[in-house]
Each structure stands twice: as C-alpha cells, then as structure tokens.
C-alpha positions in Angstrom: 10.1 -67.3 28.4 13.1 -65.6 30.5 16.5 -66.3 29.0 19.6 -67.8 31.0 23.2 -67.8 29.9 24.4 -70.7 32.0 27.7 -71.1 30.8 30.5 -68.7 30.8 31.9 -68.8 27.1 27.8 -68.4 26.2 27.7 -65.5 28.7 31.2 -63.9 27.4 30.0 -64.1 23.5 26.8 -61.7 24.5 28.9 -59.7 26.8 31.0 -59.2 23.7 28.4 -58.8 21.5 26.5 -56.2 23.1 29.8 -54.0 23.5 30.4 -54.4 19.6 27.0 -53.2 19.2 27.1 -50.0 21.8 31.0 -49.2 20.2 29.4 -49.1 16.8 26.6 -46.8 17.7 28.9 -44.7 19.7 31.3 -44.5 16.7 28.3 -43.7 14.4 27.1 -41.1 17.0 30.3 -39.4 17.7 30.9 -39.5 13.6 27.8 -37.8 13.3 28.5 -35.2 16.1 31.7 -34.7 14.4 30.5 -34.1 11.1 27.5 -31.5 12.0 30.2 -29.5 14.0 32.3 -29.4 11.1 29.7 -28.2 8.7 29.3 -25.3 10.6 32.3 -24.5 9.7 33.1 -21.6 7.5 36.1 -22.7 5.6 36.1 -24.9 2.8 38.1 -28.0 4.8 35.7 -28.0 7.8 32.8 -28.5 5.3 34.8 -31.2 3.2 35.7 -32.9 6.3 31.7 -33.0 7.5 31.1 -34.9 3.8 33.9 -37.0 4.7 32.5 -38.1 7.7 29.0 -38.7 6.9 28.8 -38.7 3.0 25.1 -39.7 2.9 24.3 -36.6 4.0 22.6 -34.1 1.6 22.8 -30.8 3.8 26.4 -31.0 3.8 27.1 -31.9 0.1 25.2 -28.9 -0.3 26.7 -26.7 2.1 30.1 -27.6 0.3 28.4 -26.5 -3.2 27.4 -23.0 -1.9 30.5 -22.5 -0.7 31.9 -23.1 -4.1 29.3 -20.8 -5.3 28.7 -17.7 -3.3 32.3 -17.4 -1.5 34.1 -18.7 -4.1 31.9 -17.9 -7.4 32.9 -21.5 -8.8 29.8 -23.1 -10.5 31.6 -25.1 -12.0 32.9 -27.0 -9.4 29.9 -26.0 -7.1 27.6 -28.1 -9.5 28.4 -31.6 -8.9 28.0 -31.2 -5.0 24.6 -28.8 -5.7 23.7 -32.7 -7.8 24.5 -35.1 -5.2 23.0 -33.2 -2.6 19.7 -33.0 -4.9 20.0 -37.0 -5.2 20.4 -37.9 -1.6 17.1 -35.6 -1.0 15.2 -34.6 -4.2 12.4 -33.4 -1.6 14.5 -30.3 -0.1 13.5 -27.2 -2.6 16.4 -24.9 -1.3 18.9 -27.8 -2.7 16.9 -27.5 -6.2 17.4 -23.6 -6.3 21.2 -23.8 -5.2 21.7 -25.8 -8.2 19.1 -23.9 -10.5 21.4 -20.8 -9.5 24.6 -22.4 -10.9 23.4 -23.7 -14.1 21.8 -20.2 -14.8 25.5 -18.7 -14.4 26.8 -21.6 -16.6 24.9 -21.1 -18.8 22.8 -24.4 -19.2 19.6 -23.1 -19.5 17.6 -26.5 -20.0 18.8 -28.0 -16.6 18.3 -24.9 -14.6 14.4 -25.1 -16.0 13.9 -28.3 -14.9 15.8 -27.4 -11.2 13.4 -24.8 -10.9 10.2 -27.0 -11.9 11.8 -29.2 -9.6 11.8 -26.6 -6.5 7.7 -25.7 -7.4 6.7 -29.0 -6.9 9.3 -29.3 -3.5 7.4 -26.3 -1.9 4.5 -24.5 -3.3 4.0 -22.3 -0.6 7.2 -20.3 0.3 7.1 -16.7 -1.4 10.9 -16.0 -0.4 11.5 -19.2 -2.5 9.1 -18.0 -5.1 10.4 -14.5 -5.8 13.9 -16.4 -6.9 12.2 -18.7 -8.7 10.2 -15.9 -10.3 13.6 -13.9 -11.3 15.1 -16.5 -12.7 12.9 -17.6 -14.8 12.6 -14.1 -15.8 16.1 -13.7 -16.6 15.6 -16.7 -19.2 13.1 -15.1 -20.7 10.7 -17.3 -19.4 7.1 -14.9 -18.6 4.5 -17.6 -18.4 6.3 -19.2 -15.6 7.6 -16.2 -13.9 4.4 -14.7 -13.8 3.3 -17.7 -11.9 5.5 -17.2 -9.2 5.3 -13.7 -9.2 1.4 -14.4 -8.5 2.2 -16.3 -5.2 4.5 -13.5 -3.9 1.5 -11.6 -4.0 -0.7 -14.0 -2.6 2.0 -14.5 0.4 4.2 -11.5 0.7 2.8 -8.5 0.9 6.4 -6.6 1.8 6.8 -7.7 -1.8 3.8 -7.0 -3.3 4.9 -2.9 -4.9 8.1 -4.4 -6.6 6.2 -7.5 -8.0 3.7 -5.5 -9.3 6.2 -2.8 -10.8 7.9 -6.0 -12.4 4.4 -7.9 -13.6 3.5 -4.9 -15.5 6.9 -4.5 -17.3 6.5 -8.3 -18.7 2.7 -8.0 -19.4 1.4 -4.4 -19.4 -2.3 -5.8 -19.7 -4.5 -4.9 -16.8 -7.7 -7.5 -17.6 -4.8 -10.3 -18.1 -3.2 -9.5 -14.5 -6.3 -8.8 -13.1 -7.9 -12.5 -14.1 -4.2 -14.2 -13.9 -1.7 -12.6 -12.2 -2.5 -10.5 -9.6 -4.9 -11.5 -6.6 -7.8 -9.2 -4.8 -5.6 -9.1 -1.7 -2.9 -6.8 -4.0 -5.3 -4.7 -5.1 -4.5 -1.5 -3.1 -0.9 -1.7 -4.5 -1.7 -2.3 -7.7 -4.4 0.6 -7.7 -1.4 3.0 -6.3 1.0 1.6 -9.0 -0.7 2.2 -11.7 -1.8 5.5 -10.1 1.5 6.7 -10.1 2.4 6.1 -14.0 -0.9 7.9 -15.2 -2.5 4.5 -16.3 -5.9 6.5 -15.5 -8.1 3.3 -17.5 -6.2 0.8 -16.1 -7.1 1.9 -12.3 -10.1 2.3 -13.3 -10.9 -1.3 -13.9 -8.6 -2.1 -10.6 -11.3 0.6 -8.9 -14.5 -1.7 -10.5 -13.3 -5.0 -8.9 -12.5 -3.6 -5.5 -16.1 -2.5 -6.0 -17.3 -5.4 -7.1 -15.7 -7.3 -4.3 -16.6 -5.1 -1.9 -13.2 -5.0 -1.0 -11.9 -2.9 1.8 -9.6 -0.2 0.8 -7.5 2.3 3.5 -8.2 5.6 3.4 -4.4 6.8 1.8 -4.7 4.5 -1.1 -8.5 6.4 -1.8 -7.1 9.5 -1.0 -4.1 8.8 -3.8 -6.5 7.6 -6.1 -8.5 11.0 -5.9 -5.5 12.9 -6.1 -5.2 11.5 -9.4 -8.7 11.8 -10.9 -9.0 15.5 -9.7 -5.7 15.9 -11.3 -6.6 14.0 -14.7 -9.7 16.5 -14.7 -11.9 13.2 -14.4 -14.6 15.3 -11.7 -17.3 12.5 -12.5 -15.5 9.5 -11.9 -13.7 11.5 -8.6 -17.4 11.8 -7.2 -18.6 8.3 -8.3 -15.6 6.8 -6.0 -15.9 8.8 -3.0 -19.8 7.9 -2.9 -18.6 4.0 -3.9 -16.2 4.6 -0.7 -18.8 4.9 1.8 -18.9 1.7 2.9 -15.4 0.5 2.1 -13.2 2.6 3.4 -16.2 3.9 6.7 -17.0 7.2 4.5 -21.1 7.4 4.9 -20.6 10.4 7.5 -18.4 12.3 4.7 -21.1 11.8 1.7 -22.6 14.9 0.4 -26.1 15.3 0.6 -29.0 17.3 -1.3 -29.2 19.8 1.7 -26.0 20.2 1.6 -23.2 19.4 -0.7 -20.7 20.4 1.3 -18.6 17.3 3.7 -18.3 18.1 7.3 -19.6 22.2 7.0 -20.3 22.1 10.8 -16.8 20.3 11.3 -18.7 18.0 13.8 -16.8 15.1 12.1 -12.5 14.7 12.4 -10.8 16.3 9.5 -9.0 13.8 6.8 -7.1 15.7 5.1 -8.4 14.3 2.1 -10.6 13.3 -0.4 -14.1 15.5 -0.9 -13.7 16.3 2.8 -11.9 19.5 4.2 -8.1 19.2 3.4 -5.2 21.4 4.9 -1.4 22.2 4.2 0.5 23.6 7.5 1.7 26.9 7.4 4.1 29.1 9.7 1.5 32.0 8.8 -1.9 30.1 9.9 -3.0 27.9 12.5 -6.0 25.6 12.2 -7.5 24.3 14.8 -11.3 22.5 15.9 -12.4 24.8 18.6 -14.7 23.2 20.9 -15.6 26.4 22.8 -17.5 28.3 20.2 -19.7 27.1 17.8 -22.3 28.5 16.0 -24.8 25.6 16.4 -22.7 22.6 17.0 -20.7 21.4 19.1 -17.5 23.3 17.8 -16.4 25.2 14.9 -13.0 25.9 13.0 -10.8 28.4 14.4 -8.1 30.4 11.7 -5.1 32.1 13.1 -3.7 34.4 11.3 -0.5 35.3 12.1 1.9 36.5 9.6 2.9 37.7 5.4 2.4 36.2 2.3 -0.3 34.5 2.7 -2.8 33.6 -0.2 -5.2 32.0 1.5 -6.0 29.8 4.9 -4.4 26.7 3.7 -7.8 24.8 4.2 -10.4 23.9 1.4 -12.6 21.9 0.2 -14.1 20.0 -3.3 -17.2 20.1 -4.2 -18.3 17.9 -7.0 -21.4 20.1 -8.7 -23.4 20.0 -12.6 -22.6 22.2 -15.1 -24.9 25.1 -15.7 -27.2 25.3 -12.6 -27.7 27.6 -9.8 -26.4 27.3 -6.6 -27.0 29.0 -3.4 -24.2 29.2 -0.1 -24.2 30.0 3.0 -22.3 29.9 6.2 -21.3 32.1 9.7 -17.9 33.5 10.8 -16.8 35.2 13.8 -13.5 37.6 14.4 -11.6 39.5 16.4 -8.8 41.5 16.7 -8.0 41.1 12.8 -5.0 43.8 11.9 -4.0 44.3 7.7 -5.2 45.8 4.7 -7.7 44.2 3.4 -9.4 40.8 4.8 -10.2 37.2 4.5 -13.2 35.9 2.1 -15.5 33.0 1.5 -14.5 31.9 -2.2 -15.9 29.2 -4.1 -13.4 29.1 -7.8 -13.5 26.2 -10.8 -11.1 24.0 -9.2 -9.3 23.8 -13.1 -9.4 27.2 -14.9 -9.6 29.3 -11.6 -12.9 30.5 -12.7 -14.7 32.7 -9.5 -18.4 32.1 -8.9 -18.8 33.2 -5.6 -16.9 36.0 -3.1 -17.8 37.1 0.0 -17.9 40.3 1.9 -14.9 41.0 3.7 -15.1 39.0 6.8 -14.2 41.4 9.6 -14.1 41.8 13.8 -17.8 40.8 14.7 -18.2 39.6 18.3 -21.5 37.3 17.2 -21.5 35.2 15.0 -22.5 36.5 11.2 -24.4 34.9 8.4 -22.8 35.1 5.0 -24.2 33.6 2.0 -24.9 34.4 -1.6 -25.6 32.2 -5.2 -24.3 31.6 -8.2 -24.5 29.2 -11.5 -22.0 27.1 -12.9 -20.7 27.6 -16.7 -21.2 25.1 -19.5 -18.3 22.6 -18.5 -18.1 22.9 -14.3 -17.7 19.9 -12.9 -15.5 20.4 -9.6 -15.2 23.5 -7.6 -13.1 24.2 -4.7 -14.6 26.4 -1.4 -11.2 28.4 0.6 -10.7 31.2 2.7 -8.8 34.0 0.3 -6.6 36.4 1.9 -7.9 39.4 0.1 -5.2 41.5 -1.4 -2.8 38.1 -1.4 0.4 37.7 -0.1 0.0 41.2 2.0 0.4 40.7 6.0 -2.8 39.9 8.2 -3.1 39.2 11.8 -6.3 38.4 13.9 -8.5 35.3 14.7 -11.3 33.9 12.2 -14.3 31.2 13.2 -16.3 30.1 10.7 -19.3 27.1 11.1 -22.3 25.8 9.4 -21.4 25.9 5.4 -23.6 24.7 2.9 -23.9 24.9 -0.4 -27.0 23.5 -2.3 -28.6 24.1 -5.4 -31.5 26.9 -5.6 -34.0 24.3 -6.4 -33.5 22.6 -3.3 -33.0 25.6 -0.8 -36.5 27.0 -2.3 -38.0 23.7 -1.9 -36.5 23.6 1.7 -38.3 27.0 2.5 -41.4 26.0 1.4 -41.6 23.3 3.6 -40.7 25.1 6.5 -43.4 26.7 8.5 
C-alpha cells in the first residue's frame, strides 16, 4: 500500500520528524566519535571526558582504572572504575585481570581470587593472559591453581615453556606429579634440559621413558645435552641405552653401533655431529679438521688432521665407545702422512673415558705415502663401561707440524672378528 501525505501540516510533522530522528543519531554518532578519540588520550581528563561522553562504555571505565593503576599506582581509586567496567561487560577477561591486579596490591585477597576465576572462565585459551593469572595466584600462595595455568602456558607458549618449568618445579619438585598433571608431552624437551641442568639425573630419566614411550620426537641438542650429562654422571649404560632409543627419534639409525663394528661413522662416510656416540670435535688454532673427499682409503673420503702448531695434547677429535667390562677387544684402522716435522708423533689411543685408564696405543704414526694398516687388541678391566678413541700427540704439549689421514676404524670384540674370519673365504 504506498503512503501519501496529502496535506501540508501532515507532510511538515514527518519532515520534522525524520530530522529529529537523523539530529539524534548524528548527536549519538558524533558523541561516540568524540568519546573514542578522547580515550586515546594519555592524560587522565581525556580519558574522563571519553566516560563522560559515553558512560555505558566498559573499555573506557577501564582505560580510566589502569590509568589510576599503572601511571598513577592508585588502586584505590583505580578499583571502582576496574568494577564498573567489569559490570557493563563481565565477558572481557583483560577487565577481570585489571581488577584482579589491584585487589592483590590492596590487599583483598578473597576478591582478587574470585577476579581471577572470573578471567579463566572469560578466556581459556590465551597463555599471555594465563602466565598473569598463574603469578598471581602464585603470589597468594595459591599452587593448585597456579599450576593450572602454568600448565596451559606450556601447552600454548612455548617462548615460555624454560621459565614455567624452572617455576613448576620450585612449587612441586615431583617429576611423576608434573609429568601426569602439570606439564604436557609437547614441553618435554625443556623439561628434559631443565632438569638436566640441576643434576636431577632420576628425574630425567623418567622424562627420557615417556618421550620413549611416546615416541616423541626429540632435536638432536636436547639428546646431545642429555648425553653430556649421563657420560658425566658416569651412567655409561643408560648413555648407550638412549643413543640406541634415539635412532628413530631424533634420525640416528646411520650412527648406531654395530657388532662389526662398534665404532659410529669409522669411514666418516656420514656428516660429523659433534656429538653424542658419534665423532665429536673442539676447534683449535693448532689443528684443522677437515672431511677430505680426495683420499680415502676405501670410501668415498677420509679425515684429514693438520697439524700446525705447540701445545697440543691431542687432535681435538674423539670418539665414545660404549663397551662390557672384562672382554677382549680387537681395533683396527689406516692413516696416511706427510711431511710431519716434531719430536715425537701422533697415536691411535683408546683410554677409560673416567680414570684415564690406557688399553690400547699405537705405533707412532709417521710420513707414509700409502695408506697403512694399524690395529692391535686389548681387554677391558672389571668396571669399563665407556671408552674414548683420540689421536694423542705423543710427547704432549711439544710442537708438531705435518698432515695426518686416517679412514676405516673399527673396533669389535675378538669373538666377533674371529668369527668374521672364519666366514670369510
């Protein structure tokens, strides 16, 4: 049905009408326009003048408490903005903790826990909004709840993850109750390095059996850390038990020893990790190491040694060897060099990694243009465990120059090399 305004005072009453209507949403508009420009404010009359304007509005009551509280450091009179703006919009979680934070520094302890419940149930999911949660309940003493929040930092925040984890342990020093409570699978690399670094050897242990168990992925530096540690604890067995555990999850079945030979890498076909039970390194100004791809002794390249200055004890580059106590063992391995100037000369030495003990030297390994077999055997005492293969610089610490190649190391135990012969024909 259209709609006619045939007479003029009909006509003028809509015209006047419709401009009451557009003046008042204009005014409410332009109110509204006024008052978010004056909440950006940074002064204390700007952001009272934006409440002024539109006093229904929870962001600015609240923007007027936190200026009370952080520039000012007035809780007191911060609180009763931080409440309106929380009763105008009980939903927003950042209003809760505002007014969480000034009833901790007033001291009202029962009002702040129920600001924090109140942020939880706002927003579950935020881990910035969780870690101040987390600390404050901390700071009232509060563990159960703290813990909880402290759990979904980890689960959401892995920039986080070392400091929660530092701060987890203080409150509950119980690895099967953060373990099953507290922290997730996904922080279990930190948490392994953690406790690594305060000598709780049992405790990442049981870290170690659920990445395991998990099958859990785990970068090579964490491992390496982790090995560090049990080679230092004088734990040999368990060392050996997680580099073969590692194969898979950290891409370590190319590194595992074998019975042919227990040595990793002895043809240094693989790259070097600097780590672990394969060949590891410190630089020196007085050797160069380097994979040399242009002679080999069966491969496809070889490890060259330059020797090139004093005091050195050895050439910086060894290896762990994970072996049983009391049983034979038989090495073997080729060198080449040239042009090698000093008393004395380098050596193959395989030593107890712990009391220095020496089970095997070799001949002095001198110029030779082809390439030279050394090899020898040995048996382990009553309580080796770990040995360590080097090149010693035989008398130490006295000057040596010249270049050293050495390829195809192995070390097995004499059972299995006379085995080996046998079968061959």
């Amino acid at each position: 049905m259209d709609f006619e305004i045939r007479h003029s005072s009909k006509r003028l009453a809509v015209l006047v009408l419709l401009f009451s209507g557009t003046a008042a949403y204009l005014a409410l508009a332009t109110t509204q326009f006024l008052a978010a420009h004056f909440s950006q404010g940074h002064g204390a009359p700007d952001l009272r003048r934006a409440v002024k304007l539109d006093p229904w509005n929870a962001e600015y009551r609240n923007n007027v408490g936190r200026f009370e509280l952080l520039v000012k450091l007035s809780p007191e009179n911060a609180l009763p903005w931080l409440k309106t703006a929380t009763r105008l919009n009980p939903n927003r979680s950042a209003y809760w903790l505002d007014r969480a934070i000034a009833e901790h520094l007033l001291g009202d302890f029962a009002s702040e826990r129920d600001s924090l419940d109140r942020v939880t149930a706002s927003d579950s999911h935020s881990a910035g909004l969780a870690w101040q949660v987390a600390n404050l309940y901390l700071s009232q003493g509060a563990t159960e709840p703290a813990l909880r929040e402290y759990r979904r930092v980890l689960e959401k925040d892995p920039a986080r993850a070392s400091q929660a984890i530092q701060i987890c342990w203080r409150i509950r020093p119980d690895i099967d109750f953060l373990l099953q409570n507290v922290v997730p699978a996904s922080a279990d690399e930190p948490l392994l390095s953690f406790l690594v670094s305060i000598h709780e050897s049992t405790a990442a242990a049981r870290v170690w059996e659920r990445i395991v168990s998990l099958q859990e992925t785990i970068e090579r530096p964490f491992l390496f850390d982790y090995l560090r540690h049990l080679s230092a604890d004088r734990d040999a067995i368990q060392a050996a038990r997680v580099w073969q555990q590692a194969a898979n999850l950290s891409g370590l079945a190319a590194y595992q020893p074998t019975e042919e030979n227990l040595l990793v890498n002895g043809d240094f076909s693989l790259d070097i990790l600097n780590g672990g039970f394969d060949w590891s390194y410190q630089k020196s100004s007085a050797v160069s190491l380097a994979l040399d791809p242009d002679e080999s002794h069966s491969g496809s390249r070889s490890l060259r040694i330059l020797f090139q200055g004093p005091g050195i004890e050895d050439a910086g580059i060894r290896q762990l060897i994970s072996v049983d106590p009391d049983t034979r063992y038989g090495f073997s391995g080729y060198y080449k060099a040239q042009e090698m100037d000093g008393a004395g000369a380098p050596k193959f030495a395989i030593q107890d990694l712990y009391d220095g003990t020496a089970f095997f030297m070799s001949d002095d390994l001198r110029d030779t243009e082809s390439w030279t077999r050394v090899n020898g055997s040995f048996a382990t005492g009553p309580d080796t465990h770990l040995l360590v293969l080097r090149i010693a610089r035989v008398p130490a610490g006295r000057p040596i120059r010249g270049k050293l190649w050495i390829d195809d190391l192995r070390l097995a135990t004499d059972d299995h090399i006379a085995s080996a012969e046998k079968e061959q024909p």
